[in-house]
N, C-alpha and C positions, 0 to 999 in steps of 0.2 A: 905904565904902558897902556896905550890905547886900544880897542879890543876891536877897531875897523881896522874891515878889511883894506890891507897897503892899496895905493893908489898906483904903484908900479907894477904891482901884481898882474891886477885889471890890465893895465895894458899890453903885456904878457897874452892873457886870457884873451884878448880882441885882434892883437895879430895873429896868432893861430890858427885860428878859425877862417881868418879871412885868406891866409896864404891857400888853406886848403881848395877853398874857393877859388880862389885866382888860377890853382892849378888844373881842378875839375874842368876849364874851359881851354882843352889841349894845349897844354902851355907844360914842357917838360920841367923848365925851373923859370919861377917868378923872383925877381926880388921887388920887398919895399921900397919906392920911392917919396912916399911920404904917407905921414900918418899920423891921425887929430883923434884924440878922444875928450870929448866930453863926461865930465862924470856930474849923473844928476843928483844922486841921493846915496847914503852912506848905506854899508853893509855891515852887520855887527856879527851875524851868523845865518846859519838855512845853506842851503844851496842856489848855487850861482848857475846860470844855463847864459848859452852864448846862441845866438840866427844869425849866421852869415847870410848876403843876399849879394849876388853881381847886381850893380848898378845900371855898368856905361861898359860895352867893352869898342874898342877898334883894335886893329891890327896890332899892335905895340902893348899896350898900357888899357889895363881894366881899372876900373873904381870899385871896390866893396864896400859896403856896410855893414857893420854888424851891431846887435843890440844885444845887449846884458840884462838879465833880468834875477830878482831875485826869487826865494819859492813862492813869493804871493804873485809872484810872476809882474810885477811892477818895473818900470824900465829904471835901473842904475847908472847905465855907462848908455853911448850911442858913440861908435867908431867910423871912422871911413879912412880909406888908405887908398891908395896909386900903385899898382903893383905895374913893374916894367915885365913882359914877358920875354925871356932870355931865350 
């Protein structure tokens, strides 16, 4: 068994972050529209931390970013997503 961390996990860990985001910008319910993660470097153990950031917002539909990092604080994952706001 391999001892990195699942790579679905991670993407788990990157929409969540960002939904909250998408909602902090008066949007009562968001959903995802789409969503890309990059994974840069593997995780074995330590703790994982997630930065959402809004990008791009207009009337409909925001863009977030979020980066993953590990405890040497080094970037793992970089996400962005399209949240439609409902």
């Amino acid at each position: 068994m391999s001892k990195i961390f699942h790579g679905g996990a991670i993407i788990s860990l990157v929409d969540t972050p960002m939904g909250i985001a998408a909602r902090s910008i008066e949007a009562e319910k968001v959903s995802t529209i789409q969503l890309e993660v990059r994974f840069i470097k593997p995780v074995q153990s330590g703790v994982i931390t997630t930065i959402s950031k809004i990008k791009y917002e207009q009337k409909s539909t925001c863009i977030i970013e979020c980066q993953v990092k590990n405890t040497e604080q080094e970037l793992i994952a970089l996400g962005t997503s399209t949240f439609k706001k409902n």
